[in-house]
Steps between C-alpha positions, in 0.01 A plus 500: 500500500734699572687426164188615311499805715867593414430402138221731485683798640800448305236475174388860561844632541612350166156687383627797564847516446435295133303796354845597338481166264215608288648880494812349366316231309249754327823798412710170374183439227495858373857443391514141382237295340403129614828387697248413807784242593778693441363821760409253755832308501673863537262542783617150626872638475430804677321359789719190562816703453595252243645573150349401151639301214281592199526340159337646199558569115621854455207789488243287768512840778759343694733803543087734520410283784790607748508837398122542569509270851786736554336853403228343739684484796709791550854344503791476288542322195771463274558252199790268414561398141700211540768448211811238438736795555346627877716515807403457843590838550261594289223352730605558856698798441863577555748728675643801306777699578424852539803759419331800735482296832809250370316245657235167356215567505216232442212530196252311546356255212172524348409217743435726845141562343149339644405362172784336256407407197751256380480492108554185362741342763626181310685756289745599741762235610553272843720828681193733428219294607696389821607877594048517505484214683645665867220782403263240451559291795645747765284814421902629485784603283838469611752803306866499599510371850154659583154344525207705419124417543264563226180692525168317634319362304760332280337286207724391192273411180667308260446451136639261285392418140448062426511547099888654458761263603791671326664752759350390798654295801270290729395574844719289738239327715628653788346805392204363367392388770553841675159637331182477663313457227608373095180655316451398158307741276295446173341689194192684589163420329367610213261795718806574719697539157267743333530716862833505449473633166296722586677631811857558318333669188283766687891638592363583827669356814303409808765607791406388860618663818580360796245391727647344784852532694777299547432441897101384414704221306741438768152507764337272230781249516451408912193462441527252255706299713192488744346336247353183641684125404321253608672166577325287218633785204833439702453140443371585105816732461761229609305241292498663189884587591618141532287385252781591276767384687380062611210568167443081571411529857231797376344231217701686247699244404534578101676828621778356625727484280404847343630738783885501553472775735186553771367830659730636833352594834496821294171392275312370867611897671377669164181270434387648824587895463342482168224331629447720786532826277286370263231427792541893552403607162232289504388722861517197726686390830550129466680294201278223300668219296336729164801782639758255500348335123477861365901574570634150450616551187649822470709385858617131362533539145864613527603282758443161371792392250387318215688108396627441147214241459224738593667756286505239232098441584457884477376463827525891672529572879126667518361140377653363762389726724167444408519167548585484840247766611241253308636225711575620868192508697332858551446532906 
């Protein structure tokens, strides 16, 4: 009873402090057309201070859609066009010597921003993407001998492009695995096309101001760690985890030899952020096993490594995701 009661109270806080979502949701639509998926896994990012992997074709709003979140929320944003010829330095920033104080004095890299917008990251090589990974991971840069923290709220989006292979060097799975979320995003529909059209013709360009500061995100953020996780989605979580890992002892027994690599304690800790957040922006206090279905993809895609024989099978890691949600038991 007293549960329900808690439950209850901590449903009418998320009521009020989740107004934001549809403010952000409805300025996000102005800008870009269709994309539901795309806002709310931004949204997803945001909340569960976790960073986004998106994969797209070139001209599908990727590089619109951080912009606008950004111009949304009043923070920082700054972009990153990631090339074969980049140096760390040119991420994280560097020290200078200045001739007037004959002393070094340190620049900092396009990277101390809120929002970073990471433009087509498998074109830079290992020593790039690893010089992001400390900002990724520790919220911190280290220039010189000095650390320095980054602004709050950090989020890194990623893009990469799946149809040019000449150029580009693959993630290390290390880093992969460092992203919340691996969103993958497809054409719009014929309707959303014609909108499109119609938007980019007219020559006139919606802007969006801010609507919300960076400390109602931060205030957002405990709260959606309040989010209620009940033992059973624990239980659904770890399943759906492991399922990948022993896929025989889970009645999967065709999968394994089709995963050389499972998901890490890292897919179980991010199953139930994104879970949680997504319970948020759908204005409720309590995760259901839809929550954890509705984010499973976009959180294990990326983290299961594919065999040569279901590569040879054309087997991909989503269908295999989908099979084991179809086959654990929902609580």
């Amino acid at each position: 009873m007293n549960q329900t009661v808690d439950i209850r109270e901590l449903n009418e806080r998320i009521e009020q402090n989740s107004s934001f979502v549809s403010t952000i949701t409805m300025g996000m639509n102005r800008v870009i057309v269709g994309q539901k998926h795309l806002i709310e896994s931004l949204l997803i990012g945001l909340l569960s201070d976790g960073h986004i992997l998106l994969e797209g074709v070139p001209g599908l709003a990727k590089t619109l859609a951080i912009k606008t979140l950004a111009s949304l929320i009043e923070a920082r944003y700054s972009r990153i066009q990631f090339t074969p010829d980049l140096l760390p330095a040119d991420v994280i920033g560097t020290m200078i010597y200045s001739q007037k104080s004959e002393e070094f004095l340190v620049k900092q890299g396009p990277v101390f921003a809120n929002f970073v917008l990471a433009d087509e990251i498998n074109r830079a090589p290992a020593k790039v993407q690893s010089a992001l990974l400390e900002a990724m991971q520790e919220h911190q840069v280290t220039i010189g001998e000095s650390t320095y923290k980054l602004p709050e709220p950090f989020l890194v989006m990623a893009t990469q492009n799946p149809i040019e292979q000449e150029g580009t060097y693959p993630l290390p799975e290390a880093q992969v695995d460092r992203f919340l979320l691996k969103v993958v995003i497809n054409y719009p529909n014929k309707e959303e096309e014609k909108q499109v059209i119609r938007q980019n013709i007219s020559g006139e360009t919606v802007q969006s101001g801010a609507v919300l500061d960076t400390q109602k995100v931060l205030e957002a953020r405990k709260i959606v760690r309040e989010v209620y996780l009940d033992e059973k989605i624990e239980r659904y979580i770890v399943d759906i985890v492991f399922a990948t890992r022993f896929p025989a002892e889970h009645n999967l027994p065709t999968l394994e030899n089709m995963i050389a690599f499972a998901a890490s304690p890292r897919a179980s800790i991010n199953l139930a952020l994104a879970a949680r957040a997504y319970a948020f922006i759908k204005r409720r206090g309590y995760v259901i096993p839809e929550d954890v279905r509705a984010v499973c993809h976009d959180v294990m895609r990326h983290r299961i490594g594919l065999s040569y024989e279901a590569e040879a099978n054309n087997l991909t890691s989503d269908e295999i995701v989908s099979e084991i949600l179809n086959r654990i038991e929902v609580p």
